[in-house]
N, C-alpha and C positions, 0 to 999 in steps of 0.2 A: 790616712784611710785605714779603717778598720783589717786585722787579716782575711774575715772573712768575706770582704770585697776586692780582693787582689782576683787580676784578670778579669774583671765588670766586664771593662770592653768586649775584651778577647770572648770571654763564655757567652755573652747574652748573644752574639750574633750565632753561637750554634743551639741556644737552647729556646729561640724563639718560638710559639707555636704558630700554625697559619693564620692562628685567630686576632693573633696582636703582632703590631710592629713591632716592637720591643720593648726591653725592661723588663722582662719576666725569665727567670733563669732560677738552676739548682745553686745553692749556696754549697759551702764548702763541710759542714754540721748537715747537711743532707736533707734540708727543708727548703722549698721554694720559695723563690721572692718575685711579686710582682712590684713594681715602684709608681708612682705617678705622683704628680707633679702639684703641690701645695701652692704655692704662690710663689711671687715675685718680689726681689729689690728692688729700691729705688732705682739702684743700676742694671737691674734686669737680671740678677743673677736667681737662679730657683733655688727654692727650698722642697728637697725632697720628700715626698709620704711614701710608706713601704707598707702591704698586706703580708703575710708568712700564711704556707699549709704545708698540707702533707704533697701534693703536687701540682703539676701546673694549670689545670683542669681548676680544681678549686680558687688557686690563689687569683686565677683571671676571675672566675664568678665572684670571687669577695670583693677583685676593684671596681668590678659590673655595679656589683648593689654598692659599694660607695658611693662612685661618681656617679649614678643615675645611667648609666649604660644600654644601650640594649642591643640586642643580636642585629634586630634590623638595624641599628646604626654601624655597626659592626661589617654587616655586607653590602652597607650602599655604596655603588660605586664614586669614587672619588670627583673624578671629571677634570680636564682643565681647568681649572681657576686658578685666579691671577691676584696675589695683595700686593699692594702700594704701600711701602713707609713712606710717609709725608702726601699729602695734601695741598703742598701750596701751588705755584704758578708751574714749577718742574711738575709736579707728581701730575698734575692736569693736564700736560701736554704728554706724560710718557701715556697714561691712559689712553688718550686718543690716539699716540700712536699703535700702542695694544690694539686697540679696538679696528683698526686699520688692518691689522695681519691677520685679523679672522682666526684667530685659533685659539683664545680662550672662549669658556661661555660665559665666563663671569668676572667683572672683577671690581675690586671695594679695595677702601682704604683705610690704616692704619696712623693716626696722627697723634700728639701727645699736646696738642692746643686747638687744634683747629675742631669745628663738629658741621656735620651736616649728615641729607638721608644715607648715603652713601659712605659715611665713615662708620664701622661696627665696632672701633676699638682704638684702646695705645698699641704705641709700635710695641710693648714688652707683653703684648694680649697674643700675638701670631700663634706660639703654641697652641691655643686655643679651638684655631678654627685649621689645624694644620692639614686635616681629616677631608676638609672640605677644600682648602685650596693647599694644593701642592708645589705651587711656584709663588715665590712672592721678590719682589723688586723693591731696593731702596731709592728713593726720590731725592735724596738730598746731596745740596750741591755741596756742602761745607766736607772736605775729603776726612778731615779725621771723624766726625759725626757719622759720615757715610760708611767707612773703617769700618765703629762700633756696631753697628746696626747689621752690616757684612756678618760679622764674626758672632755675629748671636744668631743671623739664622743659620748661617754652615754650619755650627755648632747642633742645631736641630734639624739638619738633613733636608731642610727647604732647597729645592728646584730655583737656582737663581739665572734667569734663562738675560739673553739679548736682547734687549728691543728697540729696534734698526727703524729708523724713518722708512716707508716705500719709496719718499721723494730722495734718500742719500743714493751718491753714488759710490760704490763701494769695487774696488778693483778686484779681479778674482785672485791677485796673486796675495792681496794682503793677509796679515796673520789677526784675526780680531781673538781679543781672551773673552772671559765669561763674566757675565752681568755687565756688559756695557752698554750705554745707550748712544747713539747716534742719529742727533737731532736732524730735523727738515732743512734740506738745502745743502748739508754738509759732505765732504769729499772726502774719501780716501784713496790715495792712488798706493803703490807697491810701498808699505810700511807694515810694522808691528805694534798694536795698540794692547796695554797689557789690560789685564782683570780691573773690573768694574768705574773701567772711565766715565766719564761725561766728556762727547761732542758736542758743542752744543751748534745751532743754527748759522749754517753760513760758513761754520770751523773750514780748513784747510787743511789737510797734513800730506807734506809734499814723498815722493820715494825716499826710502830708503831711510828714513825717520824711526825714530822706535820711544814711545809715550810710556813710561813707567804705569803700572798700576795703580789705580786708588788717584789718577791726575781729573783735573775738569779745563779743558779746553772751551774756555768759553767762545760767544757768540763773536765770529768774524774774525775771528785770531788766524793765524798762520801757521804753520812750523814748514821751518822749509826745510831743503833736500838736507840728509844724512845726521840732524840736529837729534840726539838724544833727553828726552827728560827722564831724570830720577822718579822714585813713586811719589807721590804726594804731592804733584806739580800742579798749579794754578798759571795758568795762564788767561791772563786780562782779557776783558772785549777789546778787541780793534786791533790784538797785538800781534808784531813781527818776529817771531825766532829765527835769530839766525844774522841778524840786520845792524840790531843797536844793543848798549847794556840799557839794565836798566827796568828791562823789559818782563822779566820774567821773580814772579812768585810763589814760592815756594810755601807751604804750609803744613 
């Protein structure tokens, strides 16, 4: 990295103006840089663009007339909304569960095969519509696919909220992490389910249990009292933790 981008991080969160989220800050040569954002890799990685002026007033109007920008879009209020990565039989049921909690007003989908009225993009498009929807949820059951897709929207400051069946029963004493889903039917009693599990329908997970992160508990599985999984745990339809070997997959 260049020297004149040492402390990026650190500087742009104090050199922010009201008018932009960020990436706009004083360089170290004492000219301003607004950044945004050229395109994608195949892997989803950006390729930076950079505006320069004499301050921060300018450099935001020069990425204004780049990107087609305007003030009004600049102060529309954001709103609840909700993106979907994946599309398929998971992503259709987390919607309806969304749609059940009544608290977005909108929410569409993100898919890198699938198309319909309701998909506006690939999962590597989110940057895109960030403006517009501030939470966005990955759908996909495959735990290291689900990982990658994780780590690129935390990486972009995406809102990766819970969304809990109304039908799950969920104990008050349990400890749930963040972006996990917990499908219809499913129980939690006094356990620790860590960041961005999949419950899925019918799941089980008895006290005292503790579910690593990034695991998918599928449909009808079990874990019973004080069983730990590591992260990245798959656990089969129909399966007993706790019972027989044999049982348990890891990925």
């Amino acid at each position: 990295m260049p020297a004149e981008y040492d402390g990026f991080a650190k500087e742009r969160k104090c050199k922010v103006t009201k008018k932009q989220e960020s990436y706009v800050y004083k360089r170290n040569d004492g000219r301003w840089e607004a950044r945004y954002i050229k395109n994608y890799s195949q892997e989803g990685k950006v390729t930076w663009g950079a505006v320069y002026g004499k301050s921060s007033d300018e450099v935001i109007k020069k990425r204004h007339e780049l990107l087609g920008d305007t003030e009004e879009a600049e102060k529309k209020p954001t709103g609840l909304n909700l993106l979907i990565l994946g599309a398929g039989s998971h992503g259709r049921n987390i919607k309806e569960m969304a749609e059940a909690l009544r608290v977005f007003r909108k929410i569409s989908f993100l898919d890198d095969k699938a198309s319909g009225d309701d998909i506006i993009g690939k999962c590597k498009d989110a940057i895109r519509f960030q403006k517009e929807y501030v939470c966005a949820f990955v759908a996909i059951g495959d735990n290291k696919k689900r990982k990658k897709w994780i780590n690129f929207l935390k990486e972009r400051g995406f809102i990766i909220p819970n969304i809990i069946s109304t039908s799950a029963t969920i104990s008050p004493k349990a400890v749930i992490g963040e972006g996990v889903a917990i499908m219809p039917q499913s129980t939690v009693n006094e356990s620790v389910i860590g960041d961005y599990c999949i419950l899925a329908s019918n799941s089980l997970i008895s006290n005292g249990a503790n579910i690593g992160s990034f695991s998918h508990i599928d449909c009808g599985s079990i874990v019973l009292k004080g069983k730990v999984l590591p992260e990245g745990t798959w656990v089969k339809s129909g399966t007993i933790i706790g019972v027989r070997k044999g049982e348990l997959c890891i990925t």
